[in-house]
NUZADREN-828150 format. One line per 10 residues: number of its first residue (from 1); their letters; for each residue y, x, z of C-alpha. Coordinates in nm, 4 decimals, always signed. Layout:
BEGIN
NUM = a = Y:X:Z ~ ...
This chain:
BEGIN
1 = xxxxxxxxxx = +0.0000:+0.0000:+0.0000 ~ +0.3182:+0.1052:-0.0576 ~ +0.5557:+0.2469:+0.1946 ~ +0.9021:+0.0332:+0.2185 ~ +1.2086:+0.1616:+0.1357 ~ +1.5794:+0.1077:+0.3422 ~ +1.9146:+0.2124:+0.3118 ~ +2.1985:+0.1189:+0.4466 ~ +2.4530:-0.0776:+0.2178 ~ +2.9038:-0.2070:+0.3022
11 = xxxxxxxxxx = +2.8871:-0.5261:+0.2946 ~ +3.2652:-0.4873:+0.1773 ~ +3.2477:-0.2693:-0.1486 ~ +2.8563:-0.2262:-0.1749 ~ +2.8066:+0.1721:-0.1278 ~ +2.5134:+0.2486:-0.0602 ~ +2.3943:+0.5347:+0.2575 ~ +2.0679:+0.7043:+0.3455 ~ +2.1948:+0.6210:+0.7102 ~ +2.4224:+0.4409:+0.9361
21 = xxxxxxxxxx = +2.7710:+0.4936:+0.9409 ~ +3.0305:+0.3862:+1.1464 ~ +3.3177:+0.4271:+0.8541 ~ +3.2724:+0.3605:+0.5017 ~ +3.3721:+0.6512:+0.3089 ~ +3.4484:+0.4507:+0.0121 ~ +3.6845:+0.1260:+0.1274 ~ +3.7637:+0.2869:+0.4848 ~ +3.6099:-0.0586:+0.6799 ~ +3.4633:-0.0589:+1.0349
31 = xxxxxxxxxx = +3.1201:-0.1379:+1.1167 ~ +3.0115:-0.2743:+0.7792 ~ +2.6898:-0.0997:+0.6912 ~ +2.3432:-0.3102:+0.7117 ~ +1.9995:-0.1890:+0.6549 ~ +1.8339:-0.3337:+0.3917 ~ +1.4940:-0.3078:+0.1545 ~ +1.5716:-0.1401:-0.1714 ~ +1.2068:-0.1281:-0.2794 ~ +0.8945:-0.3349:-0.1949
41 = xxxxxxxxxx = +0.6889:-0.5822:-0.4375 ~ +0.7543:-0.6028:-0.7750 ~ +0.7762:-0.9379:-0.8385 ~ +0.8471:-1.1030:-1.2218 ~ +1.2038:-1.0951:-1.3630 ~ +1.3368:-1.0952:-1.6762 ~ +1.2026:-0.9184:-1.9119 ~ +1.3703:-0.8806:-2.3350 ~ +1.0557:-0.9354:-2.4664 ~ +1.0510:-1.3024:-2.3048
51 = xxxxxxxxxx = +1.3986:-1.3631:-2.4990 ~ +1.4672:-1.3431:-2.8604 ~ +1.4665:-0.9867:-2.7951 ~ +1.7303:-0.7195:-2.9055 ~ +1.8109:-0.5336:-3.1771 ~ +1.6432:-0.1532:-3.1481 ~ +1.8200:+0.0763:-2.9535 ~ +1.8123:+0.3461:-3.1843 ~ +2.1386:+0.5696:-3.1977 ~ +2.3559:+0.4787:-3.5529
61 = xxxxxxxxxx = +2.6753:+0.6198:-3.6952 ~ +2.9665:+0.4363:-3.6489 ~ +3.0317:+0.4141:-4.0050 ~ +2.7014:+0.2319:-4.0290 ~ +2.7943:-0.0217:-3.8026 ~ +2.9159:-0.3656:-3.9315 ~ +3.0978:-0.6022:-3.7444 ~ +2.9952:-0.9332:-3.7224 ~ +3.2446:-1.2371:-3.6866 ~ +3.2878:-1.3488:-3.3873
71 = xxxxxxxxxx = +3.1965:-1.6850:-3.3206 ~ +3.3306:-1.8537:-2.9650 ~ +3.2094:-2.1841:-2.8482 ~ +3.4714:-2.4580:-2.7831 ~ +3.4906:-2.5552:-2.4540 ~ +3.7140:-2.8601:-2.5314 ~ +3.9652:-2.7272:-2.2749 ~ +4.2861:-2.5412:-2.4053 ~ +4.3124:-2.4047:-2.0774 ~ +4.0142:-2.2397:-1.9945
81 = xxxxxxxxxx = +4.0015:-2.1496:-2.4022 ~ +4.3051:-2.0154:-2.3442 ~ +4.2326:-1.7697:-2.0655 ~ +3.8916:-1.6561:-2.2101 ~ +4.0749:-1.5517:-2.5079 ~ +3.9487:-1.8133:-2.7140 ~ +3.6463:-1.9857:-2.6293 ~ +3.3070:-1.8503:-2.5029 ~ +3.1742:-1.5526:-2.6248 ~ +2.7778:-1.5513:-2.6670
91 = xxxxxxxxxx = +2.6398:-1.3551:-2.4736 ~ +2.8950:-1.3033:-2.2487 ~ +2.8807:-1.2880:-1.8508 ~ +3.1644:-1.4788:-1.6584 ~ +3.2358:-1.4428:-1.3003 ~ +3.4599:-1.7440:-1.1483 ~ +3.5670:-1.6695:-0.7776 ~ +3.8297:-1.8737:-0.6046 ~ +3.8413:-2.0173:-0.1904 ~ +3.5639:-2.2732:-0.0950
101 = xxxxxxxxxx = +3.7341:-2.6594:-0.2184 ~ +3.9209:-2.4979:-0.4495 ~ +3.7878:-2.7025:-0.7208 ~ +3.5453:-2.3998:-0.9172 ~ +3.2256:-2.6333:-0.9072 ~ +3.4317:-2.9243:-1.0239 ~ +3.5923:-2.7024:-1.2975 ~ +3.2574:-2.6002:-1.4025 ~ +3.1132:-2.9323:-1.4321 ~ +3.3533:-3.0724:-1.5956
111 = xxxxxxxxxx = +3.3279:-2.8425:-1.8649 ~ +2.9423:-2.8594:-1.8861 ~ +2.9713:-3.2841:-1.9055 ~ +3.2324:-3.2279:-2.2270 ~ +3.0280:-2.9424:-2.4158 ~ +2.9129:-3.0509:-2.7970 ~ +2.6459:-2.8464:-2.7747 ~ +2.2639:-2.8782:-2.6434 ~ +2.0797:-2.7646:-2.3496 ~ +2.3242:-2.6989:-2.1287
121 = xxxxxxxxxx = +2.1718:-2.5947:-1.7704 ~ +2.3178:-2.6302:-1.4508 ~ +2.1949:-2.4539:-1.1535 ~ +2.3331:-2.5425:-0.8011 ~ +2.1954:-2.3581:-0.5016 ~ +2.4551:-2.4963:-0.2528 ~ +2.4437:-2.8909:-0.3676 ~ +2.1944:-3.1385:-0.4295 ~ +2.1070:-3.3684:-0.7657 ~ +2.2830:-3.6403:-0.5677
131 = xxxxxxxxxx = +2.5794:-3.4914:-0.4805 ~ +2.5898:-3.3356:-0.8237 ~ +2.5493:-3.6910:-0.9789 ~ +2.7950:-3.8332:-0.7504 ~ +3.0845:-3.5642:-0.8894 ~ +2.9809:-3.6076:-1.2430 ~ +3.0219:-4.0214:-1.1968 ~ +3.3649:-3.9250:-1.0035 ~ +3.4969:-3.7175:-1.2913 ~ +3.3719:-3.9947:-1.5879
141 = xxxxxxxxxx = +3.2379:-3.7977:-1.8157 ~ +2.9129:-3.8544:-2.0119 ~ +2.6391:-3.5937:-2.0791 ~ +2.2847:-3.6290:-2.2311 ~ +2.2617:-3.2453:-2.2896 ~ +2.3427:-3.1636:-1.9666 ~ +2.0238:-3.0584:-1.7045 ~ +2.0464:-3.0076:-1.3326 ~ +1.8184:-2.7562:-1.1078 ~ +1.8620:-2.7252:-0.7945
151 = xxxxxxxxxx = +1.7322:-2.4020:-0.7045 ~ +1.7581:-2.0393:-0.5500 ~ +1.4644:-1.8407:-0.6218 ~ +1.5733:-1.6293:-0.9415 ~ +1.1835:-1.5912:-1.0584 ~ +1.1337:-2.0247:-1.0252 ~ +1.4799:-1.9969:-1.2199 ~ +1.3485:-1.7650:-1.4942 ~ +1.0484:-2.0182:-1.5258 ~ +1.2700:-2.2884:-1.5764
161 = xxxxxxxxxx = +1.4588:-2.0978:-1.8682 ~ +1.2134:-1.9659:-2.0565 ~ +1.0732:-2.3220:-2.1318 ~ +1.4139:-2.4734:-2.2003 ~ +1.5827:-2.2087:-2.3623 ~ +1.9508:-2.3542:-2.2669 ~ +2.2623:-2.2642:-2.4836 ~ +2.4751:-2.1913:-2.1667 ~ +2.3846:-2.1036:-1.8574 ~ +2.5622:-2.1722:-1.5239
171 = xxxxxxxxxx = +2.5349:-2.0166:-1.1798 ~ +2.6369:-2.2055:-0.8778 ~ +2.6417:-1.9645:-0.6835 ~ +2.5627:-1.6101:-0.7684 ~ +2.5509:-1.5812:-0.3327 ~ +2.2628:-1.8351:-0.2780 ~ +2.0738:-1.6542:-0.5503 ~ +1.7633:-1.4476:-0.3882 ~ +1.4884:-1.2449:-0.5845 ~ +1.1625:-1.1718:-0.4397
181 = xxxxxxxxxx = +1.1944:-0.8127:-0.5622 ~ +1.4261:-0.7042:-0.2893 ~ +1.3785:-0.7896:+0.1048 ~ +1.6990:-0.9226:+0.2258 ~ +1.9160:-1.1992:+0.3059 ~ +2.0522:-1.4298:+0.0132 ~ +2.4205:-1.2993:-0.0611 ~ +2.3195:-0.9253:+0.1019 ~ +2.4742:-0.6711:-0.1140 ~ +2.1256:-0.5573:-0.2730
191 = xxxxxxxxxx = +2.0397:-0.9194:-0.3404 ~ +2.3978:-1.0307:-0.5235 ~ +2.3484:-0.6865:-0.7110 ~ +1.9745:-0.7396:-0.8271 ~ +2.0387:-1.1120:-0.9176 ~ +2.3319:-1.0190:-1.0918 ~ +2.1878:-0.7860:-1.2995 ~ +1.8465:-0.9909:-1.4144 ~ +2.1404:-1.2685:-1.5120 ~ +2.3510:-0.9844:-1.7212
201 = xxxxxxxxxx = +1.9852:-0.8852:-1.8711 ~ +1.9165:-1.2139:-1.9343 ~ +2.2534:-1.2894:-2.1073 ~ +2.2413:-0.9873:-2.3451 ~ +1.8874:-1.0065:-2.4400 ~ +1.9097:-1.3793:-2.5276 ~ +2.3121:-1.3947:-2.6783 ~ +2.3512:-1.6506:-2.3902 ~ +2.6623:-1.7442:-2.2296 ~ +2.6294:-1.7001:-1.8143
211 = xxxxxxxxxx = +2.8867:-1.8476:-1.6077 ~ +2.8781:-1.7481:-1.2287 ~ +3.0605:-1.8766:-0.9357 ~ +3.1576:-1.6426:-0.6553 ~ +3.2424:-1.6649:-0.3022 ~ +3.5373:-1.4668:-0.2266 ~ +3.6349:-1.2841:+0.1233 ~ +3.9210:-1.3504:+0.3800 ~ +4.1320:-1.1084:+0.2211 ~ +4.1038:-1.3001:-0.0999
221 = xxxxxxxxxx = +3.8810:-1.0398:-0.3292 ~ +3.5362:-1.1606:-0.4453 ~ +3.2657:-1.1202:-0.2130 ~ +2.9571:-0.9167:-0.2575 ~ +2.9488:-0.5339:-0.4104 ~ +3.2270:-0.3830:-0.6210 ~ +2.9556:-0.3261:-0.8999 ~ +2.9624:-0.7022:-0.9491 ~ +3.2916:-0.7046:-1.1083 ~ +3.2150:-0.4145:-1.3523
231 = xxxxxxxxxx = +2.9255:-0.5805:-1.4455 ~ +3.0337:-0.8925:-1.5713 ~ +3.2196:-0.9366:-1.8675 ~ +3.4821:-1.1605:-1.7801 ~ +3.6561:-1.2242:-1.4133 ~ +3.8006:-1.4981:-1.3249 ~ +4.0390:-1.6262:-1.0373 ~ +4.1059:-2.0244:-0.9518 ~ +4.3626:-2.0205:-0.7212 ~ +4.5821:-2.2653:-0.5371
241 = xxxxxxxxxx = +4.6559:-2.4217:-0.1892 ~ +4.3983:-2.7269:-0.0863 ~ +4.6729:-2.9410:+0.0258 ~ +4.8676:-2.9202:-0.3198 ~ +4.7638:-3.0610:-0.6304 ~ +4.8067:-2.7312:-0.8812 ~ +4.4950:-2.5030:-0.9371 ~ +4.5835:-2.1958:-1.1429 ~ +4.3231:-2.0289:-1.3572 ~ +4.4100:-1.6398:-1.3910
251 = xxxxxxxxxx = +4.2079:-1.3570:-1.5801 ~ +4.1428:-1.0236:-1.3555 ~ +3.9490:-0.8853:-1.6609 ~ +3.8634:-1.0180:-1.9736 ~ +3.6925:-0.7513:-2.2662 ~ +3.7383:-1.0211:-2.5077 ~ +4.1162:-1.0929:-2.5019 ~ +4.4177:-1.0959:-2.2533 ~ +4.4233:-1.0376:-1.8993 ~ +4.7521:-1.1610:-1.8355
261 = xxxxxxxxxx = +4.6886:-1.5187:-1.9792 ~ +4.6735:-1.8048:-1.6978 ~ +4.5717:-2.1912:-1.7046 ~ +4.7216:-2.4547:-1.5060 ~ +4.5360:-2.7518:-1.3642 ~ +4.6208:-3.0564:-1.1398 ~ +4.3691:-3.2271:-0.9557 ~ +4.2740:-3.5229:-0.9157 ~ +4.0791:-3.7894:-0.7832 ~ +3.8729:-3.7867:-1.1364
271 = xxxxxxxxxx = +3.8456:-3.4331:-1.1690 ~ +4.0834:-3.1484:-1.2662 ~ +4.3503:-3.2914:-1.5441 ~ +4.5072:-2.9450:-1.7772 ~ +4.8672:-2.9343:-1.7431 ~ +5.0106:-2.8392:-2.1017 ~ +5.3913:-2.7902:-2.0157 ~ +5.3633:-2.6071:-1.6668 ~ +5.7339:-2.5718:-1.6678 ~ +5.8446:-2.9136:-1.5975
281 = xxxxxxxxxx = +5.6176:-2.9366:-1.3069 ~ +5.7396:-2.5860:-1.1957 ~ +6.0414:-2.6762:-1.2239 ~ +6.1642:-2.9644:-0.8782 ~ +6.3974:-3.2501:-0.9713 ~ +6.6862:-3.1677:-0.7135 ~ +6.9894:-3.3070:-0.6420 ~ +7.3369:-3.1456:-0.7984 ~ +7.5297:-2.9120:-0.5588 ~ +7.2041:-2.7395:-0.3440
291 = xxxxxxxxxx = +7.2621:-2.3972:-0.3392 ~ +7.0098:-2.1314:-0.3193 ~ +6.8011:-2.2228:-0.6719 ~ +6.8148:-2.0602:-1.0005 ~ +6.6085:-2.0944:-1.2705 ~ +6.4453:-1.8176:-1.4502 ~ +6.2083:-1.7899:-1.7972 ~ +5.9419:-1.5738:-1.7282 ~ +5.6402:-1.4790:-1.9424 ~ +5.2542:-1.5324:-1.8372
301 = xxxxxxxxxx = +5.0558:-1.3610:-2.1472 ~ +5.2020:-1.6072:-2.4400 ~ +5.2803:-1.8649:-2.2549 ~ +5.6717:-1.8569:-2.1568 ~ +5.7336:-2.0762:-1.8030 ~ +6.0685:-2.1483:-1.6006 ~ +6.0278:-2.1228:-1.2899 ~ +6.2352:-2.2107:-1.0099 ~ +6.3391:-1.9594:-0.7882 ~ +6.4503:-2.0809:-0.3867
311 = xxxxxxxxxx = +6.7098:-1.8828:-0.1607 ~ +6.7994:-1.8978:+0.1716 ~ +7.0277:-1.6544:+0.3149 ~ +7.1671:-1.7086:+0.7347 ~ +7.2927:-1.4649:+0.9872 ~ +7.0341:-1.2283:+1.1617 ~ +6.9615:-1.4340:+1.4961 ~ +6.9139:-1.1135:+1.7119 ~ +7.0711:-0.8233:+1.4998 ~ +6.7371:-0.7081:+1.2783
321 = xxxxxxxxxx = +6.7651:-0.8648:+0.9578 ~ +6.4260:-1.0403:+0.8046 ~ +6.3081:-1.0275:+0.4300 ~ +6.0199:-1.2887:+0.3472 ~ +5.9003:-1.3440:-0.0157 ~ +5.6933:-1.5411:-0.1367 ~ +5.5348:-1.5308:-0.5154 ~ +5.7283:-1.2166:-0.5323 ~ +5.7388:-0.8278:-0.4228 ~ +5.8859:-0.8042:-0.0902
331 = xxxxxxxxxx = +5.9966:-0.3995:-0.2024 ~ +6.1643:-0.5462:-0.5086 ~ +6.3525:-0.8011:-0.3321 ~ +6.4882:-0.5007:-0.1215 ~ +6.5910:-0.2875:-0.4215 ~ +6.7898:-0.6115:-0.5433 ~ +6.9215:-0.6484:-0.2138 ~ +7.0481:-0.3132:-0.2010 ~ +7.1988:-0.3176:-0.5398 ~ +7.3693:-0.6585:-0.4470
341 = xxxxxxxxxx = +7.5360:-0.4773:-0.1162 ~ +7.5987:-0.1342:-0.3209 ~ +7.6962:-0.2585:-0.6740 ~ +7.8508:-0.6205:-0.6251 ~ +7.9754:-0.5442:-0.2592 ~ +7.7976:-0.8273:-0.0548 ~ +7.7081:-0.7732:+0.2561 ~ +7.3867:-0.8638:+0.2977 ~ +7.2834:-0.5728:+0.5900 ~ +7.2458:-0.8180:+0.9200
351 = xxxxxxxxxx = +7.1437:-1.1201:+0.6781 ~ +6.7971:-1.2743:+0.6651 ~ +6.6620:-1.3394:+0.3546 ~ +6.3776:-1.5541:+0.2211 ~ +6.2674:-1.6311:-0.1055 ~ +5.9747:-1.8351:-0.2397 ~ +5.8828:-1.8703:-0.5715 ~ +5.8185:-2.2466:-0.6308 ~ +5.5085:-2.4100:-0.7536 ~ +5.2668:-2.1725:-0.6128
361 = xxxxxxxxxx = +5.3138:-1.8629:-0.8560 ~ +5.2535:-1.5269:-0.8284 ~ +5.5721:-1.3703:-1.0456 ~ +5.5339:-0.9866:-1.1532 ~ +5.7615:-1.0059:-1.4536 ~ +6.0699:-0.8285:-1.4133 ~ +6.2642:-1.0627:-1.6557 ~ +6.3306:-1.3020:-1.2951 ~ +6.5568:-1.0297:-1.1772 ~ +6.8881:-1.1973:-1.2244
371 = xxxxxxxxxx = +6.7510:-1.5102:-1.0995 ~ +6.6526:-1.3932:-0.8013 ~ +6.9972:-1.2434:-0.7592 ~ +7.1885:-1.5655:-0.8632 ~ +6.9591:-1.7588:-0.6171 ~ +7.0587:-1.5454:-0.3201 ~ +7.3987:-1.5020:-0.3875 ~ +7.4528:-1.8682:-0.4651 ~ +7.2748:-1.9447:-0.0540 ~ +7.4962:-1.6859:+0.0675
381 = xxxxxxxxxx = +7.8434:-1.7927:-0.0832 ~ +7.6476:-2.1910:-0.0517 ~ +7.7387:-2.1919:-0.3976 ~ +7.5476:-2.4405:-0.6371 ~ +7.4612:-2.3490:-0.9773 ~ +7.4299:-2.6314:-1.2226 ~ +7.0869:-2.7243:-1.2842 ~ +7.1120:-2.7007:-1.6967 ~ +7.1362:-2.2897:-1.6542 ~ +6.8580:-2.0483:-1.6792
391 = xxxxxxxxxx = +6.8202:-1.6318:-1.6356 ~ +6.5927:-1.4260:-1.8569 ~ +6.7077:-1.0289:-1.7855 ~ +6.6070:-0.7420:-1.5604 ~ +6.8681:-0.5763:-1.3159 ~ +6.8400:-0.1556:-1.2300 ~ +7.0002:+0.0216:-0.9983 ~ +7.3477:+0.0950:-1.1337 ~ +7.4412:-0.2733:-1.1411 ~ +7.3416:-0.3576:-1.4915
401 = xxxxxxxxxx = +7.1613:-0.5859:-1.6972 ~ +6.8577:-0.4623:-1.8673 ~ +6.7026:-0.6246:-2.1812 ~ +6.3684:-0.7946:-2.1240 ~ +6.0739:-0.8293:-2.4303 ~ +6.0212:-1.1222:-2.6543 ~ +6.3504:-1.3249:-2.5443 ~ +6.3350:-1.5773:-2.8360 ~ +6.0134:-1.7137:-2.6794 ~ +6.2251:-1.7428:-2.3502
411 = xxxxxxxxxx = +6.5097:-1.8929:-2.5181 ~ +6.3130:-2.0993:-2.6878 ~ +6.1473:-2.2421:-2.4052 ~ +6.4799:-2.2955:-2.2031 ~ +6.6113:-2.5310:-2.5261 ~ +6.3011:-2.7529:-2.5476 ~ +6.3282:-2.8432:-2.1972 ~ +6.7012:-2.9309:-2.2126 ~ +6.9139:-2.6301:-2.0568 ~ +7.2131:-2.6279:-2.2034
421 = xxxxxxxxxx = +7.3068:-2.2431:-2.0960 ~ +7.0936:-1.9019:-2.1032 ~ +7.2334:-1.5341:-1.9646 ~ +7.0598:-1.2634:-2.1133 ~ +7.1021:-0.9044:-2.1279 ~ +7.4142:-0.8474:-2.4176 ~ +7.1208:-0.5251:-2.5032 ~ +6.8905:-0.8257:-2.6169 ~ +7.1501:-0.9901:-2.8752 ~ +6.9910:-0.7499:-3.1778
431 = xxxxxxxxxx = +6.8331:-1.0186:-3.3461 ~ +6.9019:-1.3225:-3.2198 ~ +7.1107:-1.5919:-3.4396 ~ +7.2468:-1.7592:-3.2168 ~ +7.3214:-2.0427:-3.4889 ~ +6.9569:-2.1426:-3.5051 ~ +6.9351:-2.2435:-3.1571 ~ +7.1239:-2.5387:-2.9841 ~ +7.1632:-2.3702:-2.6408 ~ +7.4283:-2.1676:-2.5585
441 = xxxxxxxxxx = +7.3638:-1.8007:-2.5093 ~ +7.5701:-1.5977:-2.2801 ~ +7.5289:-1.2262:-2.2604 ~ +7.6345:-0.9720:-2.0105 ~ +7.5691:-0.6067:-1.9742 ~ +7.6592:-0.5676:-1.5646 ~ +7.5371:-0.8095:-1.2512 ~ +7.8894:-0.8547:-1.0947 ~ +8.0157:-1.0004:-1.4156 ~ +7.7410:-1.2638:-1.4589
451 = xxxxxx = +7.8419:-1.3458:-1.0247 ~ +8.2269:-1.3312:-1.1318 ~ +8.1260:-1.6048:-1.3809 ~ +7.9397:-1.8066:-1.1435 ~ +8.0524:-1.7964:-0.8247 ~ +8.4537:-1.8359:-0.8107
């Protein structure tokens, strides 16, 4: 008989140790190694030769490669096609992680009840047929392609494949997975690493689409070893808060298209509804004369948003100012602030300030700049700016206003959803005829002349 083999794996980034260790050496986390079996039985898995099977792995010259065109499935949702690059890639292995209630099974199955294509199976290790039924009835889609196993053993799984032979595969959840060739825990590092690699097999051997789902951690990153992410092809993030209605469907990695590409969902009680215009629900209906907002046109891949940026600016209650973002960087907001107190000669020292970028967003795009600057001057002079005005321009350090990429998609934007007024960088104007557009475009080349404009 065989002797067993241990080793001691982080349960945070999945490193693996011939002993224990108090430290990781790899993520720096305390008391995270557990011993588990990396060897025992070998039990059945899947094998190429119980696929279609593979072309031969014989080396080639790249000249005598041809490229095939590639053909994506439709998944009847411009969203999700839009943040896979799109559609789904055969073959192609796509991780989905997001908080628990978040709405990733829901997405999921909502997709798999819609898809024109046959032999679609669904496999839930976490939920029941019933409950499964109950959210398909809820959402009100129809399906007769669509199969349901409720399951967790990945060799019963393989079983159940290789007689159906399904055109898309999906995972719910790549944690409650367990394969009899490794001893340990469903969701142990070893176990989310061996599953996940039979599935990636699988997916290659057979050109078959596999979509996971994947618990994430407390600090927000996808739980289970590092070399889960490098495996797949595609990672996904669903994000959102539970109590609001907005889900937002962002790419982490993608090697077949953008990474900076996001969807936008509401839900609701019938399942997940895809929000097409995202800047009018960005965007709050306010009253005239609040001070504190200003609106700025941002970029998210190709998709150009306005956002509304909030301000509120009040007198340091006990002599140490605060600074509070959020949806932004907290060091940016102090490199504006400084240039605000330097440059334009506000005193914003012993002032807290706290910003929040509205509708749940996560803004990296330096093009919000001179909203953000607008926004906080306009709390701190309670100063209102007119609600039919937008910003599209980065600030630097001397005081001026930088030009920002693609600013006819951002003006563009701003004029279909009735501004009336746009300040841009005057660098930007190369270009632009201003004729073709009915919004006005005002440019200015320093920060205290857009404020002089403004604020009087």
């Amino acid at each position: 008989m065989a002797k067993t083999k241990t080793a001691f794996f982080c349960q945070n980034c999945g490193v693996q140790s011939p002993k224990w260790v108090g430290k990781c050496p790899s993520c720096g986390e305390w008391n995270t190694f557990v011993e588990e079996v990396v060897k025992s039985v070998e039990a059945p898995g899947w094998k190429e030769n119980d696929g279609l099977g593979r072309a031969s792995t014989k080396a080639r010259l790249i000249q005598e490669i041809e490229i095939e065109a590639e053909q994506r499935i439709d998944t009847l949702d411009q969203e999700l096609n839009r943040v896979l690059g799109g559609g789904i890639v055969s073959g192609s292995l796509v991780l989905i992680g997001g908080e628990p209630g978040i709405g990733k099974s829901t997405l999921l199955l909502q997709i798999a009840l819609q898809l024109h294509i046959d032999n679609v199976l669904y496999i839930s290790g976490e939920e029941s047929e019933q409950q499964i039924k109950m959210r398909a009835r809820r959402i009100g889609h129809q399906s007769e392609s669509l199969y349901i196993l409720t399951e967790t053993n990945l060799e019963l799984i393989f079983d159940q494949v290789r007689q159906m032979r399904p055109n898309i595969l999906i995972v719910d959840s790549i944690q409650t997975l367990f394969t009899d060739k490794v001893e340990a825990a469903a969701g142990s590092v070893s176990q989310v690493r061996q599953c996940a690699g039979e599935l990636m097999k699988y997916a290659k051997s057979t050109n078959t689409p596999v979509f996971l789902i994947g618990h994430i951690t407390k600090e927000g990153s996808l739980a289970g070893p590092k070399i889960l992410e490098h495996m797949v092809d595609t990672v996904i993030q669903f994000e959102g808060d539970r109590h609001l209605s907005y889900r937002i469907l962002r790419t982490t990695k993608n090697r077949f298209g953008s990474t900076s590409e996001l969807g936008i969902y509401e839900m609701l009680h019938n399942g997940l509804r895809q929000v097409s215009n995202p800047s009018e629900i960005l965007i709050s209906q306010r009253e005239e004369g609040l001070s504190g907002i200003a609106i700025g046109a941002t970029l998210e891949g190709n998709r150009p948003l306005l956002i509304e940026v909030q301000s509120l600016v009040s007198t340091a209650a006990y002599g140490t100012s605060q600074r509070s973002c959020t949806g932004f960087d907290a060091k940016r907001l102090n490199m504006l602030l400084a240039v605000l107190e330097k440059r334009g000669g506000y005193r914003l020292g012993m002032m807290d300030v706290f910003l929040n970028i509205a509708g749940g967003l996560r803004i990296d795009d330096p093009a919000i700049d001179l909203a953000v600057a607008v926004s906080v001057i306009s709390s701190l002079e309670e100063v209102s700016i007119h609600n039919k005005i937008c910003f599209a321009a980065e600030i630097g350090l001397g005081g001026e206003i930088r030009a920002v990429n693609r600013i006819e998609n951002r003006i563009m934007e701003a004029e279909k959803l009735g501004f009336e007024h746009i300040y841009i960088s005057s660098y930007n104007l190369k270009g632009i005829n201003k004729s073709r557009h009915n919004i006005e475009v005002k440019s200015y080349a320093r920060l205290d002349q857009v404020l002089s404009s403004l604020i009087s």
